[in-house]
C-alpha positions in Angstrom: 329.9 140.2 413.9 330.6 141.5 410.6 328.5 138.8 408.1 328.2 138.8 404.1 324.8 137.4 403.2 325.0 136.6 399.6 321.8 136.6 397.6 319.2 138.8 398.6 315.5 136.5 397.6 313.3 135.3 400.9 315.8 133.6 402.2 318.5 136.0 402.5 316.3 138.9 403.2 315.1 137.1 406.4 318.4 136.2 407.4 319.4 139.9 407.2 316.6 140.7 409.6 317.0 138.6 411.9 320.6 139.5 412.0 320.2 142.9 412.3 317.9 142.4 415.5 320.6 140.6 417.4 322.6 144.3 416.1 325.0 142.6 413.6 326.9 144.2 411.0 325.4 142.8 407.8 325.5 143.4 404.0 323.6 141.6 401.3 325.4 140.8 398.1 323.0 140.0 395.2 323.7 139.1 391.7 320.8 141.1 390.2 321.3 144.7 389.0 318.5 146.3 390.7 315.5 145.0 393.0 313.1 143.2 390.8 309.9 142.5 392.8 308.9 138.8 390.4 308.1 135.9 391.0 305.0 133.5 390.7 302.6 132.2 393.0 303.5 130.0 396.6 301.9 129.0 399.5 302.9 130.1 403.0 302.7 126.7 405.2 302.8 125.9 408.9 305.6 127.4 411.0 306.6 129.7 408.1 303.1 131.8 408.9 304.3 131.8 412.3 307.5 133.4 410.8 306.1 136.3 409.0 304.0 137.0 412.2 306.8 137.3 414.1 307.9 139.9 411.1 305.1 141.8 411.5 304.3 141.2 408.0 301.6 138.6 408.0 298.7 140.6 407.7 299.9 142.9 404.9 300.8 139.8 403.0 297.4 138.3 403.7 296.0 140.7 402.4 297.8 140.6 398.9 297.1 136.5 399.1 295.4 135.0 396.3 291.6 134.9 396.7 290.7 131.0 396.9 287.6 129.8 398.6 288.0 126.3 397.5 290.7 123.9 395.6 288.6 122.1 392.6 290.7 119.1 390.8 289.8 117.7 387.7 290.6 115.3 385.2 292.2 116.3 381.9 288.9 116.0 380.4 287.6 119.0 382.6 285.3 116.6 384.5 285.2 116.9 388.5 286.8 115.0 390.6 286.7 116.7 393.9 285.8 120.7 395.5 287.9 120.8 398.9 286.8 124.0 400.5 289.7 126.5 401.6 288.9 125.0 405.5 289.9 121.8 404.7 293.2 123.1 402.8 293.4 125.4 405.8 293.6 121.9 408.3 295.6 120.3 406.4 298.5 122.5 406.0 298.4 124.4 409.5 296.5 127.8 407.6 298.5 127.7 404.2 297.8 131.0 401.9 298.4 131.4 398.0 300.3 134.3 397.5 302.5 136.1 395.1 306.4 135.4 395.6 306.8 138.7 394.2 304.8 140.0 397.2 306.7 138.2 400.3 309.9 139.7 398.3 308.4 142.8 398.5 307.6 143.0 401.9 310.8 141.6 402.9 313.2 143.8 401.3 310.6 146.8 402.7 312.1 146.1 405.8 315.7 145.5 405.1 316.4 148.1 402.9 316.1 150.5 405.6 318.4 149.0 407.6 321.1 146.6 405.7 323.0 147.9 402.5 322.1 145.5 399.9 325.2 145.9 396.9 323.3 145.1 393.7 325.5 143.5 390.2 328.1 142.1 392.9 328.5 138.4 393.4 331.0 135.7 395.1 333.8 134.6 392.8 336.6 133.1 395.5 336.4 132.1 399.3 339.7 131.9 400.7 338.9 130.2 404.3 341.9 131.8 406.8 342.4 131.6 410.3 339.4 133.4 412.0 337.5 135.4 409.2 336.7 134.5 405.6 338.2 136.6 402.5 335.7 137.3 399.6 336.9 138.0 396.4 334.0 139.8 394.5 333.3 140.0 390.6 334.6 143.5 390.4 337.8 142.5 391.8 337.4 143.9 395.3 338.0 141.6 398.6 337.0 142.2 402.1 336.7 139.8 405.3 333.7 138.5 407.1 333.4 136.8 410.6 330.6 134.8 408.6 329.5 134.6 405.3 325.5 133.0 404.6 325.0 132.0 401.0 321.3 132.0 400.0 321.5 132.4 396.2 319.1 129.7 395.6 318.8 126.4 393.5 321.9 127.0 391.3 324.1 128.4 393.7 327.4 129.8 392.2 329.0 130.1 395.6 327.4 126.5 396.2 329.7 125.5 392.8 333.4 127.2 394.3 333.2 125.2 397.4 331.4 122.1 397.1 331.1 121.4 392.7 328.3 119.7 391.7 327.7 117.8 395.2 324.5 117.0 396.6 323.0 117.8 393.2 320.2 116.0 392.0 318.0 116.7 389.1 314.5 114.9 387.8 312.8 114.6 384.7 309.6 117.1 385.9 309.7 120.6 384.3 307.9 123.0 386.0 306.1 126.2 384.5 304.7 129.3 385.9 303.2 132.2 384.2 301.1 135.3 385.4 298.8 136.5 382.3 296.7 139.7 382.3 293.8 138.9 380.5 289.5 138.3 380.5 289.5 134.7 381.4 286.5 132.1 382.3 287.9 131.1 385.4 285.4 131.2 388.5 287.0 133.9 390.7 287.4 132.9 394.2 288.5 128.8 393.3 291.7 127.6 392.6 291.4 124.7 389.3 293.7 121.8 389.2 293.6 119.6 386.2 295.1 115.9 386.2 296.8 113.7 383.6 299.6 111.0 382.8 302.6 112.5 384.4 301.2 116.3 384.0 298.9 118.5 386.1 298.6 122.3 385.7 296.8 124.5 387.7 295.3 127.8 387.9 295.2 130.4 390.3 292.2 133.4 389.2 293.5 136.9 390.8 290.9 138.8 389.1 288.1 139.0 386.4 291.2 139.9 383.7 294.5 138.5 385.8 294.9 134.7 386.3 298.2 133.2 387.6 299.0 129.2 386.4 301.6 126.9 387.0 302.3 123.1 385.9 304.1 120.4 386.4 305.5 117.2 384.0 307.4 114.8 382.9 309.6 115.7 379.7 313.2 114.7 378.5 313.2 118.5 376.8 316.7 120.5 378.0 315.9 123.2 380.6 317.1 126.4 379.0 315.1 127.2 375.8 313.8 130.7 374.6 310.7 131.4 375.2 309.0 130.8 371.8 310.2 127.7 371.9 308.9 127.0 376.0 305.6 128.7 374.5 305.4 125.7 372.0 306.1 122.7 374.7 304.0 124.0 376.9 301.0 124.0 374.4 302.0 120.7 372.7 302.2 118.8 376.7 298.1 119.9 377.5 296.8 119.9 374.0 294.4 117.1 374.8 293.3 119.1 378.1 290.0 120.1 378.2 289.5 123.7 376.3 289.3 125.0 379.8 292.8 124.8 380.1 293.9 125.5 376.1 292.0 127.8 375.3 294.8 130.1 377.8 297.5 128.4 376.7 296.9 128.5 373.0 296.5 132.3 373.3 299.6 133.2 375.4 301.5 136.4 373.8 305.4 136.7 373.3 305.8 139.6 375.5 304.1 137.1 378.4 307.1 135.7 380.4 306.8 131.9 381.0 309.3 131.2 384.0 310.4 127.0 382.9 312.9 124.7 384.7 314.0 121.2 386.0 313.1 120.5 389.5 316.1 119.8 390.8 316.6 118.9 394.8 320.1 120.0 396.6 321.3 117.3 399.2 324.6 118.4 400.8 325.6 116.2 403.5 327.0 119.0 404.9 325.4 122.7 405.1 329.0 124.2 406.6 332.5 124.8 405.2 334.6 127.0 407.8 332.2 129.7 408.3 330.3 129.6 404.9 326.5 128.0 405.6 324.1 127.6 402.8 321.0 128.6 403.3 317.4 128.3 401.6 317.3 126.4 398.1 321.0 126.8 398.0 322.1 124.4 401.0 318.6 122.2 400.7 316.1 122.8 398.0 313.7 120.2 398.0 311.6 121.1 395.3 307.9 122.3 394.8 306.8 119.3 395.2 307.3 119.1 398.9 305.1 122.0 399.1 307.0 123.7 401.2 310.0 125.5 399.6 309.3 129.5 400.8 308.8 128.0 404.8 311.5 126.3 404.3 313.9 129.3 403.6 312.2 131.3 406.6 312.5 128.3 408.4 316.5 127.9 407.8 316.8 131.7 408.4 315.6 131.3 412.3 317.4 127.8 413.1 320.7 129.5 412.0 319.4 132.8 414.0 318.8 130.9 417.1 322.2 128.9 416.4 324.0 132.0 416.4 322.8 133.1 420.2 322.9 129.5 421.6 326.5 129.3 421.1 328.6 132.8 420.6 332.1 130.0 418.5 331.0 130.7 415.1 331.5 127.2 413.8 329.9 125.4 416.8 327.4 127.4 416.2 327.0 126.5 412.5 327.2 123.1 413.3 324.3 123.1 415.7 322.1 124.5 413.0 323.6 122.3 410.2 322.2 119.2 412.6 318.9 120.5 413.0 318.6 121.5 409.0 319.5 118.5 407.8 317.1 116.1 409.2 314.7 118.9 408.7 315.3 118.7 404.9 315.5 115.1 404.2 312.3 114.9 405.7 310.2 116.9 403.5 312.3 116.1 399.9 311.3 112.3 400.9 307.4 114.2 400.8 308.6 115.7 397.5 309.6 111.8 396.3 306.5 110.8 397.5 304.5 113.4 395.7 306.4 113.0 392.4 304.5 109.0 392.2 301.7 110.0 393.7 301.0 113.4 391.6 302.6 112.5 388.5 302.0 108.6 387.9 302.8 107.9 383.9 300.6 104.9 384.3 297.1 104.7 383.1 296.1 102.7 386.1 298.0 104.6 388.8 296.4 107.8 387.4 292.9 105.5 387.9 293.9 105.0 391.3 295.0 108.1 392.0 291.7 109.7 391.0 289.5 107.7 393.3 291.3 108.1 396.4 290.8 111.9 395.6 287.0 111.5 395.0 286.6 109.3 397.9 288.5 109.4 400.6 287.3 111.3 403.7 288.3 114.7 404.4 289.6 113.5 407.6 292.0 110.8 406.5 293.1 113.5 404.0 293.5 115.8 406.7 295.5 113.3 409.0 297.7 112.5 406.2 298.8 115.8 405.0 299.3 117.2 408.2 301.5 114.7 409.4 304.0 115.4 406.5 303.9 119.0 407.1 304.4 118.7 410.6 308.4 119.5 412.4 307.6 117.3 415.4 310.7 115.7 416.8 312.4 117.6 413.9 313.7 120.7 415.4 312.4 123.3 418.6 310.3 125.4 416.5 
């Protein structure tokens, strides 16, 4: 088949090689100019490991992982509240590794790029659905036809927008921030810090002696898009009363030091298809950090709709197959994202009280059972 994969991130680079194994004529659209290997730190969960094995790229990107040897939490104060060693983590989350997003994107479009022309500053502007192919018209004016088309453009879709408007969006209150800062910091190398307050939590990620990565979560009314001096500002004003672990890097961030800051926003189409245009990845069914497992997710998607394609050769039967296993799929872990929004970021005093005992206290094994069986696609799909 000839297929138009438009947006060329984790998602749509995955799709593009699994496509190309099962010899398919593909092309990636993306929106950016040029490559841009960026991004901020994620964590590789569960069947999405067992995804970039089947890649061949799992070692490489093990090996660019974040060094953590334990998870240590805190309270805003800077006092300890619990040291889970990476093993635990490791049980938990079916092997789970800390890595750059910049580096899976990397490794990715390694392998596509020698096989799939990816068309950079080219994007999606109509989808004209005819009898057996779909016509693409293309910011530059161009068209041309596709047996399928697979948009994986991510959260704010603009293909997503054409077909289906504002459906299936829904947005929160929690901001999320994300900065990489080279610098000499006093982190402890090796241990990943988590700090807790009302409706906040922030976290650092050491890479090195004089590179740290941190990222944080919380609840604000503030608009999404701001410039960066102004992002700088929140960001400091929301943890000032964190211990001086925590400002003494925020207070010191520089204005050449990108601070990536947005909504987290979930997407919940109740339907994944239109003719044969499937959404993909955060585009079709972002469920958010919060559920923890965003990035397996989008390799997840990738093989479904693979394994779609080769049950049943009809194009749309075959989108609808995967469109009733993603589904389900998705619900399921953006109800763990609901879940972790109370549990994570309670804006009471005395369900942050609560909250901070059951992580001093409870047993690793209960916390082991619990986790697990969240992350967990049993009776979900064939994985």
């Amino acid at each position: 088949m000839k297929i138009a994969i438009s947006g060329g991130g984790i998602a749509g680079l995955s799709m593009a090689i699994y496509l190309t194994s099962s010899h398919h004529e593909v092309t990636i659209f993306e929106r950016s100019k040029e490559f841009r290997s960026q991004g901020y730190g994620l964590s590789i969960k569960s069947f999405g490991i067992d995804i970039l094995k089947s890649f061949g790229v799992f070692d490489e990107l093990k090996s660019k992982g974040l060094p953590v040897s334990s998870f240590n939490l805190y309270r805003e104060n800077g006092s300890l509240l619990r040291e889970i060693p990476r093993s635990v983590i490791e049980r938990m989350t079916g092997g789970a590794f800390p890595v750059a997003r910049a580096d899976v994107h990397a490794v990715l479009y390694k392998i596509v790029r020698a096989q799939v022309p990816v068309i950079f500053g080219k994007w999606i502007t109509h989808i004209e659905h005819l009898a057996n192919v779909e016509r693409l018209t293309f910011n530059d004016g161009t068209c041309d036809e596709f047996d399928l088309v697979i948009v994986a453009e991510g959260l704010r879709s603009a293909t997503r927008k054409i077909l289906f408007d504002d459906e299936g969006w829904y947005s929160t209150d929690i901001k999320y921030m994300a900065a990489r800062v080279k610098r000499r910091h006093h982190f402890e190398s090796g241990v990943a810090h988590t700090y807790k307050g009302l409706a906040k939590t922030i976290s650092f990620f050491p890479v090195n002696d004089g590179d740290i990565v941190m990222q944080g979560y919380f609840k604000s009314k503030n608009v999404t898009h701001l410039p960066q001096d102004q992002i700088r500002e929140l960001i400091q004003k929301t943890y000032h009363h964190f211990t001086t672990d925590v400002t003494a890097i925020l207070n010191t961030l520089q204005e050449d030091e990108y601070i990536f800051y947005d909504s987290v926003a979930m997407i919940q189409l109740s339907r994944l298809v239109s003719e044969r245009t499937v959404f993909i990845g955060d585009a079709g069914y972002s469920t958010t950090f919060l559920s923890g497992m965003g990035a397996s997710l989008s390799l997840l998607g990738a093989k479904l709709l693979n394994e779609s394609l080769q049950q049943e050769p009809a194009v749309k039967q075959s989108l609808k197959i995967f469109e009733n296993k993603m589904i389900p799929i998705a619900r399921h872990f953006q109800q763990n994202a609901f879940e972790n929004m109370e549990k994570e970021l309670p804006e009471k005093k005395s369900k942050l009280q609560l909250s901070n005992l059951i992580t001093k206290f409870i047993p690793f094994s209960l916390m082991i059972k619990s986790v697990s069986n969240k992350l967990e696609l049993k009776n979900l799909a064939n994985s």
